[in-house]
C-alpha positions, 0 to 999 in steps of 0.5 A: 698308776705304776711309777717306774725308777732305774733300779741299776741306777744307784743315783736314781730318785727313790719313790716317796713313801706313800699309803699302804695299798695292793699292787695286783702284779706284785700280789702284795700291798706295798707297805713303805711309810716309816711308823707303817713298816714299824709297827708291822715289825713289831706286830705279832700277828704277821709271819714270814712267807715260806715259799716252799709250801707255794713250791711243794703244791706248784709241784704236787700239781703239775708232777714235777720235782724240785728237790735242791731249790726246796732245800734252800729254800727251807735253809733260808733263815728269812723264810723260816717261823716259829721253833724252826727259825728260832733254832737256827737263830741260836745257831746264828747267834752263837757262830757270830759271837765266836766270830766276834772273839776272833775279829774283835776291832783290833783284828778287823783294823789290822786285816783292813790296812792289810786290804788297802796297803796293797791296793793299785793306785794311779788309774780306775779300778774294780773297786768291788774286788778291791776294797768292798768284797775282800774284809767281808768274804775272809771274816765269812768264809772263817766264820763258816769254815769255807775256803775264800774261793769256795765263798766266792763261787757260792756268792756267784751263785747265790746272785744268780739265784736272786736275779730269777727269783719272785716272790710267786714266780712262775714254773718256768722260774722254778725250773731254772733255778733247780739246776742252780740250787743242785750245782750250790748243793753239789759245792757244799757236800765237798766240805765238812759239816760245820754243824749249820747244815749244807743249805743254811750254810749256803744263806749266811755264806751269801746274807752275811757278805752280800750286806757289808759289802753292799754298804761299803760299796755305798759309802764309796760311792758317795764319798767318791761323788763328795770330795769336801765328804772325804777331807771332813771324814779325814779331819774327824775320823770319829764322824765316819759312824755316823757317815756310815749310818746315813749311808745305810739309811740313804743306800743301805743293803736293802730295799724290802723286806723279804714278805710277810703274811697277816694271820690275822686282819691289821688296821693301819691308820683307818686302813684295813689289811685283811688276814692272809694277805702279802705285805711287803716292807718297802724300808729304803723308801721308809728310811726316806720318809719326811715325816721322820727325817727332815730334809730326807735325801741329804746327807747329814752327819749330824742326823739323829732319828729311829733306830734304822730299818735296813736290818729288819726287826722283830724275830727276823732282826739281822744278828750280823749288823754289829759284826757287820758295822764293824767291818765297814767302819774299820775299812772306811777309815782306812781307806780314807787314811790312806787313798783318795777315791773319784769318780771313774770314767764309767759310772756304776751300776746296781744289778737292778734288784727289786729287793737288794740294793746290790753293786753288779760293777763301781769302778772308781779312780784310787790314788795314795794320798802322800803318792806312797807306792804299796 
């Protein structure tokens, strides 16, 4: 039986894990028990799934041609094996560690108060626009050598692209995301080369933004719902880590994993997954799990456990997640030095992707916590 959930409610119920097993319409097994999705990070025997070989033989036999949607595929680090990936993984690396050197915690607090010093009070406001997307698009876009408005419109794109794509789409998806892909491509030529390629920059111009501002989405949202949340964070500010780490457990960016292929079969717990086989890596149901998080769906600050799984494992380990951390922690504490956030008239609304757990509009209810105009 298939089970349905609201996936643009972003106060549904999430699924409990369950046994791994196939789902015929997905042609993946599903795999969303915490040591399951563990043990398949760490498993050497398993490899990303490059969906432009499926694209290049969809067009070998029908003698059509996609040429800008193979090109970001192929720049799509999440996709990418061996020496390939492993080359753009050091460019990655390297371009995060200078940004590092040039936002370390001092910088990213001060252009945080920048960001809520100037924020509208008194009424319901965008809170997407106004505190969740401006940190991560400015520290991106320098990162990447874009123009913020540029990074903008390649984000917009990017979200498009995402509301079409499958994992095995069918041709009719395929031709509506070449224009999309063309119009990404024709945005980039306008700039010059920073060394990464037109199309990886195009994924880290979407990945690293769409992620932080995301989570810090998240945390508004529930610190918006838990006003005794936000006066305890303001009492000890050295709790709002550990407040963001529930948050990336209980609401983090990502719901699965982009899929894998077993290369070879793999047993989990007396279960057998034969060889070239899907697996898709279900972690915000695994971040829920019982068995490793007691009392799964509440908040506590004071929880330990495993190292979390919303950025991936093994060779496909998001290398942003330190840059990124510091980003939403910095903006959390300054917001709640600053503002107090309610819940606003209309309730938000994710954009109901299956894979991203992505804000399409939180509107929330902001005012200055000494009355204090900008």
């Amino acid at each position: 039986m298939i089970v349905t959930v609201d996936l643009t409610d972003p106060h549904a119920p999430v699924m409990p894990p369950e046994m791994p097993r196939r789902l015929n319409h997905e042609q993946a097994w599903i795999i969303s028990r915490h040591r399951d999705v563990q043990t398949l990070l760490r498993c050497k025997t398993i490899r990303s799934a490059d969906p432009t070989d499926q694209l290049i033989r969809m067009d070998r036999r029908t003698g059509k041609e996609h040429p800008h949607l193979a090109a970001v595929l192929q720049g799509t680090l999440l996709f990418q094996n061996d020496e390939r990936h492993q080359e753009a993984r050091n460019q990655v690396r390297a371009l995060v560690a200078d940004a590092m050197l040039r936002y370390d915690a001092a910088e990213i607090a001060r252009l945080a108060r920048d960001i809520v010093a100037c924020v509208r009070t008194d009424g319901e406001y965008d809170a997407l626009a106004t505190l969740a997307d401006p940190l991560p698009n400015m520290i991106a876009a320098a990162m990447l050598g874009l123009e913020v408005d540029l990074l903008r419109r390649l984000r917009r794109l990017g979200q498009q692209v995402a509301a079409v794509w499958r994992f095995v789409p069918p041709l009719r998806e395929y031709d509506r995301l070449e224009p999309l892909c063309a119009e990404i491509r024709a945005q980039l030529s306008q700039i010059r080369q920073n060394g990464m390629g037109f199309d990886r920059t195009f994924f880290l111009a979407t990945a690293a933004v769409e992620t932080t501002a995301s989570t810090i989405a998240s945390a508004l949202d529930l610190l918006a719902q838990n006003e005794p949340l936000q006066d305890e964070l303001r009492r000890d500010p050295n709790r709002i880590p550990h407040f963001m780490e529930e948050v990336m457990r209980l609401a983090g960016p990502i719901r699965r994993l982009t899929p894998r292929l077993t290369t070879e079969q793999i047993e989990l717990d007396g279960m057998s997954i034969p060889a070239n086989e899907a697996v898709i890596l279900h972690v915000e149901r695994a971040q829920r799990d019982p068995c490793v998080y007691p009392d799964p769906d509440t908040l506590n600050l004071d929880r330990g456990g495993p190292t979390l799984l919303a950025f991936g494992g093994g060779a496909h380990a998001c290398l942003g997640m330190t840059l990124g951390r510091l980003q939403a922690n910095a903006l959390i504490a300054e917001i709640l030095r600053h503002l107090h956030i309610a819940p606003a008239t209309r309730v938000g609304r994710l954009t109901g992707d299956a894979n991203r757990r992505q804000y399409a509009k939180l509107e929330l209810r902001l005012s200055r916590l000494n009355g204090a105009a900008c």
